[in-house]
C-alpha positions in Angstrom: 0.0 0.0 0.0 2.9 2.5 1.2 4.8 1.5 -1.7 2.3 1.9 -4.2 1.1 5.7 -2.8 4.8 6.4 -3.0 5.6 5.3 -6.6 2.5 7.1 -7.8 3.6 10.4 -6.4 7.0 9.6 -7.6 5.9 9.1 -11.1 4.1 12.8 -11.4 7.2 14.4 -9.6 5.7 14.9 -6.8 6.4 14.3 -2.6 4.3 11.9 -0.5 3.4 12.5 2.9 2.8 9.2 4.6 0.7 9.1 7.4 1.7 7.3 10.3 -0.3 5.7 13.4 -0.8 7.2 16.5 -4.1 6.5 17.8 -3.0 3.2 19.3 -3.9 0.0 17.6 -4.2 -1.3 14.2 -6.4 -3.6 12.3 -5.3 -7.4 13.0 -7.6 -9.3 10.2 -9.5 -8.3 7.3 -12.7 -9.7 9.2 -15.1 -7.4 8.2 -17.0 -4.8 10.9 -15.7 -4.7 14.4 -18.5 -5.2 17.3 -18.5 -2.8 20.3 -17.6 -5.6 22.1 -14.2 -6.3 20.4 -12.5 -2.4 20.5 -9.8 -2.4 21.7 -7.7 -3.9 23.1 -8.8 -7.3 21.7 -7.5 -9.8 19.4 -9.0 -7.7 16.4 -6.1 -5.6 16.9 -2.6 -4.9 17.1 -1.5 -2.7 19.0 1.2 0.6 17.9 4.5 0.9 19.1 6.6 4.1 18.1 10.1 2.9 18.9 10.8 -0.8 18.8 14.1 -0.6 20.8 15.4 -3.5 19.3 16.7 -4.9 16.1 14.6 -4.0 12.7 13.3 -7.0 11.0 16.1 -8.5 8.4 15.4 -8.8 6.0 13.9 -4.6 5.9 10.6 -5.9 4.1 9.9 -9.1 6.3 8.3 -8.2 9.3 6.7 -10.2 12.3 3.5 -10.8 11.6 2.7 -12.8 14.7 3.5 -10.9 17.7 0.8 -8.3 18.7 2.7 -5.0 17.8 3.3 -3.1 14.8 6.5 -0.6 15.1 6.3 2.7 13.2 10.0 2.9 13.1 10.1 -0.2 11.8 7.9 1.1 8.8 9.8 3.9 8.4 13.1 2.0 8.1 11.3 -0.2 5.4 10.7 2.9 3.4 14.5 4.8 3.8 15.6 1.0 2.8 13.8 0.9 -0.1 13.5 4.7 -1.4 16.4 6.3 0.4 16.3 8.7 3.1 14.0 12.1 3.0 17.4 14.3 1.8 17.7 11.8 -1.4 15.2 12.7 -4.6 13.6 9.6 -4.1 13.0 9.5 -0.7 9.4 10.2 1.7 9.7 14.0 2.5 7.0 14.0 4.9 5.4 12.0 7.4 2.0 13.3 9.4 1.5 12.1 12.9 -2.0 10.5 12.3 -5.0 12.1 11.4 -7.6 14.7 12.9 -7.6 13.5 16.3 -9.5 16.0 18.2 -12.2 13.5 16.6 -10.7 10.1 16.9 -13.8 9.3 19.4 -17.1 11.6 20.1 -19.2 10.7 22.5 -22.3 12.3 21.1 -24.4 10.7 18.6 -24.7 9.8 15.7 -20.9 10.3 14.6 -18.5 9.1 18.0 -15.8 9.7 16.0 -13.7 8.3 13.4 -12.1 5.9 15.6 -14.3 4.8 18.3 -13.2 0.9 18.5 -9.3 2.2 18.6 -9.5 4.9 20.7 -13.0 4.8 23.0 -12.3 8.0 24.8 -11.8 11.5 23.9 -8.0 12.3 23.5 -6.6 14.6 26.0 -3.6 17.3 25.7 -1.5 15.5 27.5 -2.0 12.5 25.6 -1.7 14.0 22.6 1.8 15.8 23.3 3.4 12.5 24.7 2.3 10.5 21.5 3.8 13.3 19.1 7.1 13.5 20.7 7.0 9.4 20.9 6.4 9.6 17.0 8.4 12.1 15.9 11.7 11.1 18.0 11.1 7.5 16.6 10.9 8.7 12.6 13.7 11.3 13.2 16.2 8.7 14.6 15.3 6.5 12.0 15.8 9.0 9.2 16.4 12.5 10.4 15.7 14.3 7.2 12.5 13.7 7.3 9.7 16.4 8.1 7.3 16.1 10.7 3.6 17.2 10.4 1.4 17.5 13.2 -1.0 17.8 14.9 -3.8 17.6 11.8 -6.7 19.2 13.4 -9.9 18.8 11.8 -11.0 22.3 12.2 -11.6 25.3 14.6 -13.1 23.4 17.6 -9.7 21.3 17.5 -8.1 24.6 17.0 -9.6 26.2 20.2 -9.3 23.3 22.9 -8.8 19.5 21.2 -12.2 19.0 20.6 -12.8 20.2 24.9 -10.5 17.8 25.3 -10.8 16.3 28.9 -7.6 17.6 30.3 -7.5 21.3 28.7 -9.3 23.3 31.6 -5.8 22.1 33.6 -3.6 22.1 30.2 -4.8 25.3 28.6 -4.2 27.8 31.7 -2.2 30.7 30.1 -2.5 29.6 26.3 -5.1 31.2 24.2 -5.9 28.4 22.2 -4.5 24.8 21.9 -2.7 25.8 18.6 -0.5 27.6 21.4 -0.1 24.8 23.9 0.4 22.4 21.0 3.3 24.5 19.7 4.7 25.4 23.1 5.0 22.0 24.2 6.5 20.3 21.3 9.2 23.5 21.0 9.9 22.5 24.6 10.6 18.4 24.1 12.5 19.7 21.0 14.8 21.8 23.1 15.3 19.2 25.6 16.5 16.6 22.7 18.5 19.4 20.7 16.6 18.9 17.3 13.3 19.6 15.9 10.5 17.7 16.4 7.8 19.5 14.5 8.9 21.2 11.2 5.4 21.9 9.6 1.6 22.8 11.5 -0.8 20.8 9.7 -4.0 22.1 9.5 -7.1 21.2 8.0 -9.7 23.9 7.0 -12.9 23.5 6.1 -15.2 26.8 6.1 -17.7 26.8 8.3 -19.7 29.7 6.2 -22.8 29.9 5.6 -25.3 31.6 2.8 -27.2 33.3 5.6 -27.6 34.4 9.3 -30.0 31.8 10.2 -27.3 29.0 10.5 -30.2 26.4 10.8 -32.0 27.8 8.1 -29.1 28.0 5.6 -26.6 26.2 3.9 -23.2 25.5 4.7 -20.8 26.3 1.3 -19.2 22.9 1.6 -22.2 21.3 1.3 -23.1 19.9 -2.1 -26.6 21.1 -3.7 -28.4 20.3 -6.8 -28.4 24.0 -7.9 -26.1 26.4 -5.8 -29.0 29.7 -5.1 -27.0 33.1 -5.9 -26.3 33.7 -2.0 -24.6 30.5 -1.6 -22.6 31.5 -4.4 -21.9 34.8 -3.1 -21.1 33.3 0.4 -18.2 30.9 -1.2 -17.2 33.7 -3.3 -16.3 36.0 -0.2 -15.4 33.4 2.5 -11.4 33.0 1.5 -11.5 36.8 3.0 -11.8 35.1 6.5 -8.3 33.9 6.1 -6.8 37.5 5.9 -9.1 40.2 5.8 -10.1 42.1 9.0 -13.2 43.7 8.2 -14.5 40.6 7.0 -17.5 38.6 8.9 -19.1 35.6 7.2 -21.9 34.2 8.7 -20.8 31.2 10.9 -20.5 30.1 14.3 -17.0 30.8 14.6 -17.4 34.5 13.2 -20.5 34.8 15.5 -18.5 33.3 19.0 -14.9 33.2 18.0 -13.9 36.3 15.9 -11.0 37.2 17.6 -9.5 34.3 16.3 -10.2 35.8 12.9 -8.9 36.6 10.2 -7.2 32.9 10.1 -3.6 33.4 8.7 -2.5 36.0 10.8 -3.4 34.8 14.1 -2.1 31.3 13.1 1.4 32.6 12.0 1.5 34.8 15.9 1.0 31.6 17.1 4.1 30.4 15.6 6.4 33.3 15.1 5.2 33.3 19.4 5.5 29.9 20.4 7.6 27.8 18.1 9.6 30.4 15.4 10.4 28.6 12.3 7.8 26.3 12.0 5.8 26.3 9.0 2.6 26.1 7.9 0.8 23.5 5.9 -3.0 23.2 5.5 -2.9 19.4 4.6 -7.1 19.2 3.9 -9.5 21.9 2.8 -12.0 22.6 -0.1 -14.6 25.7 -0.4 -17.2 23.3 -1.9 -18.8 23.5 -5.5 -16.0 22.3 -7.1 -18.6 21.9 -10.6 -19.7 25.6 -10.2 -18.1 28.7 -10.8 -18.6 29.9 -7.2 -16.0 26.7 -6.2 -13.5 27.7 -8.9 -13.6 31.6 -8.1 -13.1 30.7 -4.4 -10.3 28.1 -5.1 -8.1 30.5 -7.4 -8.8 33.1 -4.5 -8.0 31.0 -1.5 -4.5 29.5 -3.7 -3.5 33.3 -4.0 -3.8 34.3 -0.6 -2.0 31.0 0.5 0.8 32.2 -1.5 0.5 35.8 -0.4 0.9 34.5 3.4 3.9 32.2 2.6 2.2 28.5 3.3 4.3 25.9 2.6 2.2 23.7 0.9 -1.9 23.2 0.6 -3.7 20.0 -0.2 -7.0 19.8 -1.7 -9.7 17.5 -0.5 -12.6 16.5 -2.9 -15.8 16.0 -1.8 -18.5 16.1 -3.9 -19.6 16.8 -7.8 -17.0 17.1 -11.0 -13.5 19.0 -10.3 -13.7 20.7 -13.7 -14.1 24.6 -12.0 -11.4 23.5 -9.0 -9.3 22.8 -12.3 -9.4 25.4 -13.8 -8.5 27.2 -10.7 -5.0 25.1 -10.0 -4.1 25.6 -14.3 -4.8 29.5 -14.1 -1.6 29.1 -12.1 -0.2 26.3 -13.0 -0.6 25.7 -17.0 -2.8 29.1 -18.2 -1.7 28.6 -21.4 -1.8 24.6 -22.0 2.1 24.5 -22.5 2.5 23.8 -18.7 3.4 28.1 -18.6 3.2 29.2 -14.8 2.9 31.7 -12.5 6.2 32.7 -11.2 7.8 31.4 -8.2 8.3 35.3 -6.3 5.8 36.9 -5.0 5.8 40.5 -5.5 3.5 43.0 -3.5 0.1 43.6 -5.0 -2.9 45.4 -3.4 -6.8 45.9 -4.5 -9.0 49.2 -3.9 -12.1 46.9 -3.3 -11.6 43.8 -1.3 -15.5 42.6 -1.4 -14.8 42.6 -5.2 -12.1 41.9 -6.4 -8.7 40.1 -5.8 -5.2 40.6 -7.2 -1.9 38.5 -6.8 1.3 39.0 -8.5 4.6 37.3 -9.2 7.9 37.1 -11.1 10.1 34.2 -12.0 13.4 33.3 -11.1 14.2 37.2 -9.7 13.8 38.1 -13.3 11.5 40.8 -13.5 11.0 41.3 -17.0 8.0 39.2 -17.3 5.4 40.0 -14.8 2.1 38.0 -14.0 -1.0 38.8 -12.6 -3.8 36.8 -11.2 -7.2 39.3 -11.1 -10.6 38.2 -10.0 -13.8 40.2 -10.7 -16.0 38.7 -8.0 -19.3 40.8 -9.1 -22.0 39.0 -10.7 -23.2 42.0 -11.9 -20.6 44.6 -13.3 -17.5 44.7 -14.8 -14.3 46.0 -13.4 -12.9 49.0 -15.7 -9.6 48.8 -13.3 -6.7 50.7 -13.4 -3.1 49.1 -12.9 -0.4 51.3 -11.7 3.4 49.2 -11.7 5.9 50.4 -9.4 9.1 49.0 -11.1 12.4 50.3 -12.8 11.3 47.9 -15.6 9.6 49.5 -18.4 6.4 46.7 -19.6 5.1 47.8 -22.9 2.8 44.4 -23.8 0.6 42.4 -22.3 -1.7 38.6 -22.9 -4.6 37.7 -20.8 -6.1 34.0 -20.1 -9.1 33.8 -18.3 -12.1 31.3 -17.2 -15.3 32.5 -15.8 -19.4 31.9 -14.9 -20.0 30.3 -18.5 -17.2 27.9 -18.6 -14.3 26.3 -16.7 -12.1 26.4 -20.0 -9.0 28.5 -20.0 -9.0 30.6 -23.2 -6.9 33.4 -24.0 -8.7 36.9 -24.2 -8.5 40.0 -24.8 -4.5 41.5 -24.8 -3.7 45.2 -22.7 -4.0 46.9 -25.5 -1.2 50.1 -24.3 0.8 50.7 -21.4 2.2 54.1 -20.8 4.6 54.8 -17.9 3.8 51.3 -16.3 0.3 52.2 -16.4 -2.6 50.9 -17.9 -6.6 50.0 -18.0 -8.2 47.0 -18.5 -11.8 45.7 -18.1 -12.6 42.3 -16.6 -16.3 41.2 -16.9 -17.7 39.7 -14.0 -17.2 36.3 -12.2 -13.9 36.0 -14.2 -10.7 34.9 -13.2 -7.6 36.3 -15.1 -4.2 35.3 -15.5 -2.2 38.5 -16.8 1.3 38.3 -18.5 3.0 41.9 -18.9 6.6 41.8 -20.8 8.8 44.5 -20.6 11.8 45.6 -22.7 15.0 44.0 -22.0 17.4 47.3 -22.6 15.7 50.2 -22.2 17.8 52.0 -20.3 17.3 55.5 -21.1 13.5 54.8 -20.0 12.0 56.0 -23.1 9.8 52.9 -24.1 12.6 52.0 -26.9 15.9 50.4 -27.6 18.6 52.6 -29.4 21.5 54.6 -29.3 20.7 56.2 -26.3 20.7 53.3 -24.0 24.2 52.4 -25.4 24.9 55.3 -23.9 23.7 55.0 -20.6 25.2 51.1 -20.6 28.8 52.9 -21.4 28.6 55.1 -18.4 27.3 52.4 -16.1 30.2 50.0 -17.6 33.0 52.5 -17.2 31.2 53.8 -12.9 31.6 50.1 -12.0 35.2 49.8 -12.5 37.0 49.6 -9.5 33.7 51.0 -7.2 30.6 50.3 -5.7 29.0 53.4 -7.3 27.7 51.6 -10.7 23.5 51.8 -11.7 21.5 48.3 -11.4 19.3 48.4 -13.8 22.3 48.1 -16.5 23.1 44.8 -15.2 20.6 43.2 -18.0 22.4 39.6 -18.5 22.4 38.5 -14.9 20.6 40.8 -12.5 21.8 38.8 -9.9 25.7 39.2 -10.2 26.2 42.7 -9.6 28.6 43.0 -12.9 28.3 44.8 -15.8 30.3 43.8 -18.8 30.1 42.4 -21.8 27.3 39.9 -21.3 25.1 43.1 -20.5 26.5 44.8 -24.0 26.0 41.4 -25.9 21.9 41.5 -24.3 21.8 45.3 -25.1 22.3 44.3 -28.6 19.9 41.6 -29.4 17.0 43.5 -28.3 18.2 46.9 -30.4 18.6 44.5 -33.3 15.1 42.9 -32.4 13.0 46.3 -32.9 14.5 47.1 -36.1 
């Protein structure tokens, strides 16, 4: 099973994160349902050990199959045996110490939990912390490249107090939320062992908005519908604000009781840069809903921007319901606009809207070259267009621009409209509405003299620059054309200069 996951992922050139048990026992047959009467412990089970302390199996992929424990180091060394250790290209990057378990067990009907005949009892803080450090310490002497993610809560109630966990009127004196005891405590075991036992906060996040004020009257946005009314459209369309903005309030009950936890990001990243600096952030589950309807794909290219804008280090989606085709559309906006696998660019660069309820904007460059700018800009009116203004504040000089967009009538990518003129890094553009854009500006390579042309003149200016940097630190940047990035002017810069006077002939 591991080895299959893996090999998939390896095969699109991407990283796994294996998920590893925690919660106590494992299934011992393939039996079919488990009675109340057999949770565990009972023979239906096997229970989980962390650390073996003793000899791995030899050979690595022959293990014991009948004693009553299954070793999670044990795994792990099967996986560094056969795909090399998390530093090698082949190798598990991640592993995530088990799964949402502010819900393992619920004592109130009808859910109880996910795991109710492994873990019959809610899980307490306590608990919690000494299983994560048990984990972690096993994986990380097994293979200390490895990442850690933990502690995968389900959602805000698991946020604010484990789910009430049993022990967190004791536990949580002093901490805010368990985000912050959760970080504190594992910052504190990783001190006392001298290396890190939690490199990424895993989160899962699904919205608790809702398309009106009467919660029990209304519908939730990650609910799946036959037809999706123009309020719960609306409501999906504004919720990503609840991550960053403010002056944002969506109608839910943690807006209602709990909104000075809100916006999200921010007071998640305090918790952090507060409690355990250096940690990063992952949101391992989350969906907006709708993922067949415009609303879903508006929302997702919205929610992907701002989870770039506040630096996350990686985002998972989680389907639930209906065709992906919108929630497709919004991942190739970024990641293939123009169906030749074209992207947006891996540097974020500073980008700011006059109307947050209505639109969105997020920028980038690639590879610190600046010459080629992108854009993502949402219109999230149903009604009007946007007649928007753009106003650049760079020493490159953009003079072109291509648009590819998707909106209300069809999750297909095409390519629209081009900016027809920019003047002074300036320019207008209208977007209709429920559109998502992906904007490509270009600028000339050469212009120099900051004219909107390539000639004589900028020869000029590359001379002087050329002949300043010769023996001194007083030299101008922007002539460093070739290789912005290694502070020399020379010929390379000439050579560049060149081709693009020659080009506009």
């Amino acid at each position: 099973m591991l080895n299959s996951f893996h090999d998939a992922a390896l095969s699109q050139g991407q990283a796994s994160i294996v998920t590893l048990q925690m919660a106590g026992y494992v299934s011992a047959d393939g039996d079919g349902t488990v009675l109340e009467s057999e949770t565990a412990p009972s023979y239906r089970w096997k229970e989980v050990v962390a650390a073996k302390g003793a000899p791995f199996c030899s050979p690595y992929d022959q293990p014991d199959t009948g004693d009553d424990y299954v070793y999670m180091d044990e795994c792990v060394n099967f996986l560094v045996n056969e795909y090399g250790n998390a530093s090698t290209a082949t190798g598990v990057k991640f592993y995530s110490l088990d799964n949402e378990p502010g819900i393992w067990y619920d004592p109130d009907p009808p859910r109880y939990g996910t795991h109710p005949r492994i873990h019959p009892y809610k899980v307490g803080c306590v608990e919690l912390i000494n299983r994560s450090v048990a984990l972690s310490s096993a994986v990380k002497d097994v293979d200390p490249y490895a990442q850690i993610l933990g502690p995968v809560l389900y959602g805000f109630g698991a946020y604010l107090n484990l789910q009430s966990a049993p022990d967190w009127g004791s536990e949580g004196s002093g901490y805010s939320w368990f985000i912050d005891y959760y970080l504190d405590k594992m910052e504190q075991e990783s001190d006392a062992q001298g290396r890190r036992l939690l490199d990424v906060l895993d989160l899962h996040w699904y919205p608790e908005a809702y398309d009106g004020p009467d919660l029990e009257d209304s519908n939730r946005i990650t609910w799946h519908l036959d037809s999706y009314s123009r309020e719960n459209a609306e409501a999906r369309i504004q919720a990503p604000r609840t991550l960053w903005d403010p002056d944002y309030s969506e109608y839910s009950w943690i807006a209602y009781y709990f909104s000075g936890y809100l916006p999200l990001l921010p007071r998640v990243q305090n918790s952090i840069d507060t409690y355990y600096p250096g940690t990063k952030l992952a949101i391992t589950e989350f969906s907006y809903g709708a993922s067949e309807h415009f609303s879903g794909g508006i929302a997702m290219a919205d929610a992907l921007g701002i989870f770039g804008k506040y630096g996350l280090y990686m985002a998972n989606y989680w389907h639930l319901e209906g065709d992906d085709n919108y929630v497709s559309a919004a991942y190739k906006i970024y990641r293939n606009y123009d169906g030749s696998n074209s992207t947006f660019g891996d540097t974020k660069v500073e980008a700011v809207m006059s109307d947050k309820q209505n639109s969105s904007i997020y920028a980038s460059v690639s590879d610190g070259n600046d010459s080629k700018l992108h854009m993502i800009v949402i219109n999230k009116n149903f009604d009007d267009s946007i007649n928007a203004t753009f106003d650049i504040n760079s020493p490159w000089h953009y003079v072109s621009g291509r648009v590819w967009a998707f909106d209300d009538g069809s999750s297909d990518i095409s390519e629209i409209a081009p900016i027809a003129t920019i003047h002074g890094n300036s320019f207008s553009y209208s977007i209709a509405p429920l559109t998502v854009c992906h904007m490509v500006l270009e600028a000339i390579v050469g212009d120099l003299h900051d004219d909107g042309q390539v000639d004589f003149r900028d020869f000029a200016v590359l001379a002087s620059a050329w002949l300043s940097s010769q023996g001194s630190d007083n030299w101008n940047p922007d002539c460093d054309i070739s290789q912005p990035s290694d502070n020399v002017i020379n010929e390379r810069d000439l050579a560049v200069l060149t081709d693009n006077w020659l080009a506009g002939l």
